[in-house]
NUSESE-749087 format. One record per atom (N, C-alpha, C): residue number from 0; atom name; x, y, z. Coordinates in pm, 1 decimal, m for minus. Example, Ala and Ser with C-alpha at 12.3 -4.5 7.8 and 13.67 -1.06 7.14 Angstrom:
BEGIN
[0 N [1319.0 m569.0 780.0]]
[0 CA [1230.0 m450.0 780.0]]
[0 C [1320.0 m330.0 780.0]]
[1 N [1285.0 m225.0 708.0]]
[1 CA [1367.0 m106.0 714.0]]
[1 C [1290.0 3.0 787.0]]
END
This chain:
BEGIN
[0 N [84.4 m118.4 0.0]]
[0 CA [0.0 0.0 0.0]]
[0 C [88.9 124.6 0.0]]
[1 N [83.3 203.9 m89.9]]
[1 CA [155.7 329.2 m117.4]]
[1 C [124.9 404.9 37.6]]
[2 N [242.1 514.4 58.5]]
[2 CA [190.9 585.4 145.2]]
[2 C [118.1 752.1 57.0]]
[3 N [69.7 822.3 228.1]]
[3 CA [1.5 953.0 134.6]]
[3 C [56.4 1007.1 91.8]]
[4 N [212.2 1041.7 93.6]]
[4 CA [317.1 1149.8 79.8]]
[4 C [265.1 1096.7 m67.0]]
[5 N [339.4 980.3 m122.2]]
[5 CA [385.4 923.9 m230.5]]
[5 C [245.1 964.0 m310.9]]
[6 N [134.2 927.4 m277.9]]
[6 CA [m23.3 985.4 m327.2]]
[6 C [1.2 1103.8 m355.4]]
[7 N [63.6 1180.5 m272.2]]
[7 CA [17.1 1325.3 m329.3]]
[7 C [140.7 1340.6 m441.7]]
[8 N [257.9 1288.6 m395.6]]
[8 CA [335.3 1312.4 m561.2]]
[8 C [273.5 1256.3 m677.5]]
[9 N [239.0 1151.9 m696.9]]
[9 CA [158.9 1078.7 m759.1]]
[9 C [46.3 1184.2 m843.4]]
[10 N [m49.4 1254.8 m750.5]]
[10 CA [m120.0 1381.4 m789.5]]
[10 C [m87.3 1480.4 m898.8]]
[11 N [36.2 1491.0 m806.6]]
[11 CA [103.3 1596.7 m888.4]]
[11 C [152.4 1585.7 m1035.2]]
[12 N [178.2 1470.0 m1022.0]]
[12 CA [250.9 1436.3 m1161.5]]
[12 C [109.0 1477.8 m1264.2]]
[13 N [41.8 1334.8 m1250.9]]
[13 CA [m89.7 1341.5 m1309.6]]
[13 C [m105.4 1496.6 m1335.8]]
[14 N [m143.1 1594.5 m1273.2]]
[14 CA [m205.4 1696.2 m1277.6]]
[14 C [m95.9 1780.9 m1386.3]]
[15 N [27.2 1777.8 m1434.9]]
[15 CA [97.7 1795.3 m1510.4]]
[15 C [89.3 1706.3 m1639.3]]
[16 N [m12.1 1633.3 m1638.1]]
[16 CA [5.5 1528.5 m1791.9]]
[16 C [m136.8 1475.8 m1791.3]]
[17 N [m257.0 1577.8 m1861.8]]
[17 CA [m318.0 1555.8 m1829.3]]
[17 C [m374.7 1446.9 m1894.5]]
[18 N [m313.5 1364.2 m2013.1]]
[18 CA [m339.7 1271.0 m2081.8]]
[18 C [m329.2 1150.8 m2006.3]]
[19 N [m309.7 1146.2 m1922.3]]
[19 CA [m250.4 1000.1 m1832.7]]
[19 C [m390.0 1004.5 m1708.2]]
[20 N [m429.7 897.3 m1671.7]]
[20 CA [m512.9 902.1 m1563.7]]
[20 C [m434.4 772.8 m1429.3]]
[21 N [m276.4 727.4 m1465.5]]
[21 CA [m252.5 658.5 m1357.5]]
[21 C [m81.2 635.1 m1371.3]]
[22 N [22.8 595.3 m1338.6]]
[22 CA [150.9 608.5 m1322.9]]
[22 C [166.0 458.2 m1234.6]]
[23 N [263.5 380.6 m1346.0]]
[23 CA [310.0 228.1 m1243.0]]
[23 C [398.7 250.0 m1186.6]]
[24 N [407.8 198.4 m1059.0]]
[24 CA [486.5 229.7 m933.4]]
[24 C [660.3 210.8 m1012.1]]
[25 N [675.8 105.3 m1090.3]]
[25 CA [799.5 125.6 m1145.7]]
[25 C [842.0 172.7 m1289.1]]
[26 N [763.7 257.6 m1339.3]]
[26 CA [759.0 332.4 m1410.8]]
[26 C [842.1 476.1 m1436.1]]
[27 N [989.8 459.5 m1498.8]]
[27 CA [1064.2 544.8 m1540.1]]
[27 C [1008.2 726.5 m1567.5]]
[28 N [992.7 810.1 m1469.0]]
[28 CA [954.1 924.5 m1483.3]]
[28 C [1018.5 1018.7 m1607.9]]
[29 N [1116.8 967.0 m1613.8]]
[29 CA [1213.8 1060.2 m1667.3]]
[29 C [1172.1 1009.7 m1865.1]]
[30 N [1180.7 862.1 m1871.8]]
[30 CA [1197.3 800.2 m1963.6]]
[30 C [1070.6 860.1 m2046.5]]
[31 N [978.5 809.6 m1938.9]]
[31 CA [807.8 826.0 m2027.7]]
[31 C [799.2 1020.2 m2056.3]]
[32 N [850.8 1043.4 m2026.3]]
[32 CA [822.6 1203.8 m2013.6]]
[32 C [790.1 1297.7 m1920.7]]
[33 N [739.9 1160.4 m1792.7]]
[33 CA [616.6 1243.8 m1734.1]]
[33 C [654.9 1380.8 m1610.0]]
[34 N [803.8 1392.2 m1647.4]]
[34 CA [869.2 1495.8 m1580.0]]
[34 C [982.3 1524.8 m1635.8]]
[35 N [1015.6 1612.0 m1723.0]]
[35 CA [1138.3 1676.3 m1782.7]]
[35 C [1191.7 1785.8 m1740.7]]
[36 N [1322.9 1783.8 m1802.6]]
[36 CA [1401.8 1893.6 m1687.3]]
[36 C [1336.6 2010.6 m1651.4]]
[37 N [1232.0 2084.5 m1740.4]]
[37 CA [1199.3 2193.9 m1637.8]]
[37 C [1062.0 2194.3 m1512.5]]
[38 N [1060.9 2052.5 m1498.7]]
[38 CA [973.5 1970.2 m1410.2]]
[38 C [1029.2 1917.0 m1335.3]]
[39 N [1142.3 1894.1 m1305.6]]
[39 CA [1230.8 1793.2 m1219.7]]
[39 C [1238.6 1931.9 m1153.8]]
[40 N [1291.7 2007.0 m1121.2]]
[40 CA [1337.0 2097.0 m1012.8]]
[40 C [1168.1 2148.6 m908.3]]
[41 N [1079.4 2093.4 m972.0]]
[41 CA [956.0 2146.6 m923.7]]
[41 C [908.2 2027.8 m873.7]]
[42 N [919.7 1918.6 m908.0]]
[42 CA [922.5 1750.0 m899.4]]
[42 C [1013.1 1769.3 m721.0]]
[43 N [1115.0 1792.2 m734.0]]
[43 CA [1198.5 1794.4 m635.6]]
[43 C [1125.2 1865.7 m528.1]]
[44 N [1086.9 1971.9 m501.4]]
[44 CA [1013.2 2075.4 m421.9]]
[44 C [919.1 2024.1 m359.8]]
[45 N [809.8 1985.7 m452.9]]
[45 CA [744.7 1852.3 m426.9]]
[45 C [795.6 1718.3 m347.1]]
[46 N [845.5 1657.8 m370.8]]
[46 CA [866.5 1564.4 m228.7]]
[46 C [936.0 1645.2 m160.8]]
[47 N [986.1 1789.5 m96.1]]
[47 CA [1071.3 1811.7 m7.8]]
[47 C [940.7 1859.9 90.6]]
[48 N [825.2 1942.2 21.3]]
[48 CA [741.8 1932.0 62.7]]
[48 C [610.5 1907.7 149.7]]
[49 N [623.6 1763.8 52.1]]
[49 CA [538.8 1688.8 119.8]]
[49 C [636.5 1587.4 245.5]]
[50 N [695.7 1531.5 208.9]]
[50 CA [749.6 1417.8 313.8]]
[50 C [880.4 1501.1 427.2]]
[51 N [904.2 1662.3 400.1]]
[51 CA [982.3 1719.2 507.4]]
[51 C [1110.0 1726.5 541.1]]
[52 N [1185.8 1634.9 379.6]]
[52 CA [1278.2 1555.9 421.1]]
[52 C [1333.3 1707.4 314.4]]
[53 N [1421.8 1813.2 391.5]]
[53 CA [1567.0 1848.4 267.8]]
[53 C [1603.9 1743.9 175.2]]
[54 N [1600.9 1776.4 52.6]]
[54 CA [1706.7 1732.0 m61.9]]
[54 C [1841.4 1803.3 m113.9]]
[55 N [1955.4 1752.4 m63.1]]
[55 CA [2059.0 1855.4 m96.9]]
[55 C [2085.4 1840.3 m271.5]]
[56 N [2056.5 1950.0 m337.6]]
[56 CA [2099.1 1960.8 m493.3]]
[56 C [2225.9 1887.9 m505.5]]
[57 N [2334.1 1919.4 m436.0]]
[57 CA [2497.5 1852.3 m453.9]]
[57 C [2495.8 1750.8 m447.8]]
[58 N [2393.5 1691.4 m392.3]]
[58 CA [2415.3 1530.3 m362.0]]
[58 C [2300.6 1428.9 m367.4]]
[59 N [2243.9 1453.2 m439.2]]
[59 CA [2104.3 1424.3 m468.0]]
[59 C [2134.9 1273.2 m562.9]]
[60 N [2070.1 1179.2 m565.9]]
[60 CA [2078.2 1063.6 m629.6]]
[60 C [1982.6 1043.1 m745.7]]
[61 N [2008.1 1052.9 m882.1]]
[61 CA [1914.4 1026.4 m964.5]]
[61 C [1832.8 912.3 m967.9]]
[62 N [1903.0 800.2 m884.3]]
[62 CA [1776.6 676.2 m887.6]]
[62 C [1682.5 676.3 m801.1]]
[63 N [1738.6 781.8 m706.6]]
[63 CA [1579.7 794.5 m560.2]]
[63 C [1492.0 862.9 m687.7]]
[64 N [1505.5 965.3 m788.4]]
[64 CA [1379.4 983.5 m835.4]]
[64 C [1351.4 939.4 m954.1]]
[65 N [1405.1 846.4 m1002.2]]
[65 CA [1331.3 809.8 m1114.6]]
[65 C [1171.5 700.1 m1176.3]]
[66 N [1144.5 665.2 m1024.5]]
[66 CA [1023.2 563.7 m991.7]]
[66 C [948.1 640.0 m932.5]]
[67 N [805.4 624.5 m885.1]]
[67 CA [692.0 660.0 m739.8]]
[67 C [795.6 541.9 m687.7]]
[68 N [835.3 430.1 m699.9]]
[68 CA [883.7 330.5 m654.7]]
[68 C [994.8 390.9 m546.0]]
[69 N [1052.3 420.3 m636.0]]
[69 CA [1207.3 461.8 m545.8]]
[69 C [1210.2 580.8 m478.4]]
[70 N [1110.4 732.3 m500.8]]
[70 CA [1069.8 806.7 m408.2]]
[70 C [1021.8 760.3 m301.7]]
[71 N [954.0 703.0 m320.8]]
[71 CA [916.9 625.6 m191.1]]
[71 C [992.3 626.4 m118.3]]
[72 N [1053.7 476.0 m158.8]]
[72 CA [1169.1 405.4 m88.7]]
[72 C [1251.7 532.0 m0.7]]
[73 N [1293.1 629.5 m98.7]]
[73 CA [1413.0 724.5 m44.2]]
[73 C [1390.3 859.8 43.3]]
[74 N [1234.8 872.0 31.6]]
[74 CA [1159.8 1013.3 82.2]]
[74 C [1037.2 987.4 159.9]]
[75 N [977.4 867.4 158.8]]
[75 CA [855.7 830.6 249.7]]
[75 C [876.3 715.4 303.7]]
[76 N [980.9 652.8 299.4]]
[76 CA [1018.8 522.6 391.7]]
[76 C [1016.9 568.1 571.8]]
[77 N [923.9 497.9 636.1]]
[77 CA [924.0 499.8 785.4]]
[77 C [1053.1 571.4 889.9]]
[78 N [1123.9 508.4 792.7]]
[78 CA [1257.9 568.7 879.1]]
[78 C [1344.0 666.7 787.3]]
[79 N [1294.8 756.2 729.1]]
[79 CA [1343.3 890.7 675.3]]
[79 C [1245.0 1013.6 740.8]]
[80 N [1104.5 940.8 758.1]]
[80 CA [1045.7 1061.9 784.4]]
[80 C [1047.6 1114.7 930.4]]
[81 N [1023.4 1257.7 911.9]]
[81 CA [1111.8 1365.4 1035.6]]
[81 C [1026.7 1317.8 1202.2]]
END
């Protein structure tokens, strides 16, 4: 079961593509389109956001965001959140 953080990114995306009505949990964000570079820095804001957690730009890992899968994992996992 997804958590809400991850729901509301999830939202967000959607609400940026409005052709899509759903996103698979391991589903390449970057690949499909459904966030390109001048969406990724707003993408980012978005989970800092919602789940509370700073993302440092310098050191930021491209595979925490390239899934709902791996956001998760890296920004709404039990033991990241504040």
């Amino acid at each position: 079961m997804a958590s809400a953080g991850i729901d509301q990114v999830r939202e967000w995306i959607l609400a940026r593509n409005p052709g899509r009505e759903s996103i698979e949990p391991d589903e390449n964000l970057i690949e499909s389109r459904l966030v390109d570079s001048l969406s990724f820095v707003e993408l980012v804001y978005t989970i800092e956001s919602v789940s509370g957690v700073e993302i440092d730009f310098d050191s930021i890992d491209m595979q925490d965001l390239q899934t709902l899968s791996s956001i998760e994992k890296a920004f709404f996992a039990p033991a990241r959140l504040p």
